[in-house]
C-alpha positions in Angstrom: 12.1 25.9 -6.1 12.1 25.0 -2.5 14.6 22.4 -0.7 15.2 20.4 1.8 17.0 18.7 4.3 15.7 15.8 5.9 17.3 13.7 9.0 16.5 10.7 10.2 18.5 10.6 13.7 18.3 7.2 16.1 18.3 7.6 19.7 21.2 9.0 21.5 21.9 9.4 25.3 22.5 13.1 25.9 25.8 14.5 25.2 27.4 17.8 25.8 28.6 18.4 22.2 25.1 17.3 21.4 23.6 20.6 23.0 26.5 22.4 21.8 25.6 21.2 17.8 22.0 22.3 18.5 22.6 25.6 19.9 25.0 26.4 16.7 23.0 25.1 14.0 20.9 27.3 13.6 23.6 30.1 13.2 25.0 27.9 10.2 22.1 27.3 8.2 19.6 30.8 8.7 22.6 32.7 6.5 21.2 30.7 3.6 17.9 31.1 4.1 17.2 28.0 6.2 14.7 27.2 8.7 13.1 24.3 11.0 10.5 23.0 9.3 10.7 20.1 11.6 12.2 19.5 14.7 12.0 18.0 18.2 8.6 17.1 17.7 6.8 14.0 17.5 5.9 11.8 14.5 3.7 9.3 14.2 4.5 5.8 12.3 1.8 5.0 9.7 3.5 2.4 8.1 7.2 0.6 8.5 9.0 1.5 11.1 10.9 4.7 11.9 12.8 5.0 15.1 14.3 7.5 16.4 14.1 11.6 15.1 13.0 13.7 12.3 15.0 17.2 11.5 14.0 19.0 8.3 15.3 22.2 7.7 13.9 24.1 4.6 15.9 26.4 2.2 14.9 28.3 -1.1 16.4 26.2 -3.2 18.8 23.7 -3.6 21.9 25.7 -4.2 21.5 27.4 -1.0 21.3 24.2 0.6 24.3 22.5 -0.9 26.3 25.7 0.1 24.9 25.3 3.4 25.9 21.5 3.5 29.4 22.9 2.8 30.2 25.7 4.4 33.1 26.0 7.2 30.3 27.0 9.6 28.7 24.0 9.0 31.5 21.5 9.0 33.2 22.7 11.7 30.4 21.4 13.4 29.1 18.4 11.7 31.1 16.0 13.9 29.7 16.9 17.1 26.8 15.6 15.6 28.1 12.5 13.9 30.5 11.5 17.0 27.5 10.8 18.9 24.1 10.3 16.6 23.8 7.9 14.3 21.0 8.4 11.2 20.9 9.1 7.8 20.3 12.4 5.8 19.0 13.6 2.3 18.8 16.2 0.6 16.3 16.9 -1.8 14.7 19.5 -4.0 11.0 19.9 -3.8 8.5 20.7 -6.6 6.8 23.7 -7.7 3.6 24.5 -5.6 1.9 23.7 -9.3 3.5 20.3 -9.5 1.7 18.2 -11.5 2.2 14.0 -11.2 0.7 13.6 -15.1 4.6 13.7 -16.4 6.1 11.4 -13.7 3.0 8.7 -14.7 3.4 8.7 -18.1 7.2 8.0 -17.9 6.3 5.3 -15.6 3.8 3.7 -17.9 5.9 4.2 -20.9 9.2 2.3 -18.9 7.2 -0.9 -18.1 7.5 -4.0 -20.0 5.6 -5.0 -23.4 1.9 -6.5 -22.4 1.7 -4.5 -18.6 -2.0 -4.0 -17.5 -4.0 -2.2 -15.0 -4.8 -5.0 -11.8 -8.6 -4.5 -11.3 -9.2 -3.1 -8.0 -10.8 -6.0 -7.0 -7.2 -8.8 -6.7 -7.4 -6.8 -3.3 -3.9 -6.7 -2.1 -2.2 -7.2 -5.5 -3.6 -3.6 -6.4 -2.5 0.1 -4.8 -4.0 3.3 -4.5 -6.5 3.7 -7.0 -6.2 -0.1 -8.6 -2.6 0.2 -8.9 -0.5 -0.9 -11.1 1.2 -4.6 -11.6 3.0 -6.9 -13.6 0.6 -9.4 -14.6 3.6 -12.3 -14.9 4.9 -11.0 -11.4 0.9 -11.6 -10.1 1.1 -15.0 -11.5 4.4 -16.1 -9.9 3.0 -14.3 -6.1 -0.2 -16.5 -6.7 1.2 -19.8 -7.9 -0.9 -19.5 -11.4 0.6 -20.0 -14.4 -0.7 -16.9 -17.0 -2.3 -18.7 -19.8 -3.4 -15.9 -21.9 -2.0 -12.9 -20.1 -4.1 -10.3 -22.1 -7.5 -11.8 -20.9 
């Protein structure tokens, strides 16, 4: 299964070991299979905010990307990096290209509380994608009601 790296670096003025970390990276990371998937492009902001860059670098899996993480190659080079950028990264493995969210749902819906219900998709911003999915005593307390017969 695929992985991935993903960095989320703020804004830095330019810095010579900052070229110098870019021009070696590469050399530390295609040995395990990695690649850009993402880099020193644009991104647009659809919700939040997100200043700053996006770096993802994919691998075949997450072994080779833990190795990667700590090879000497890597770590000798990690600091001119860190000296000057500030940002966080993750590392994370992806799912299989026939990933299906049916597991991941039902352990959600079997961890909520005693008397949970669907939110009809019409309490408008109370509800998510699809009618979402909320806490009908946590609806009461955002709208000031008291829940009188919470199953109604």
């Amino acid at each position: 299964m695929p992985a991935y790296v993903i960095a989320h670096l703020q804004e830095a003025p330019p810095h010579p070991e900052i070229a110098e970390y870019i021009e070696r990276l590469p050399g530390t990371f295609e040995v395990y299979g990695g690649r850009y998937l993402v880099h020193a492009t644009p991104h647009d902001v659809k919700e939040g905010s997100w200043p700053g860059h996006v770096v993802m670098i994919g691998f075949p899996g997450i072994e080779e990307a833990r190795a990667w993480w700590d090879s000497p190659a890597y770590r000798e080079i990690a600091s001119l990096r860190s000296r000057h950028i500030e940002g966080d990264i993750v590392m994370v493995e992806g799912v299989p290209e026939d990933y299906d969210p049916a597991a991941a749902v039902k352990a959600l819906r079997d961890a909520l509380p005693p008397g949970s219900e669907r939110v009809p998709k019409s309490c408008g911003k109370h509800s998510g994608p699809g009618g979402g999915r909320i806490l009908r005593p946590a609806l009461s307390r955002w709208s000031g009601r008291r829940e009188s017969n919470p199953r109604s």
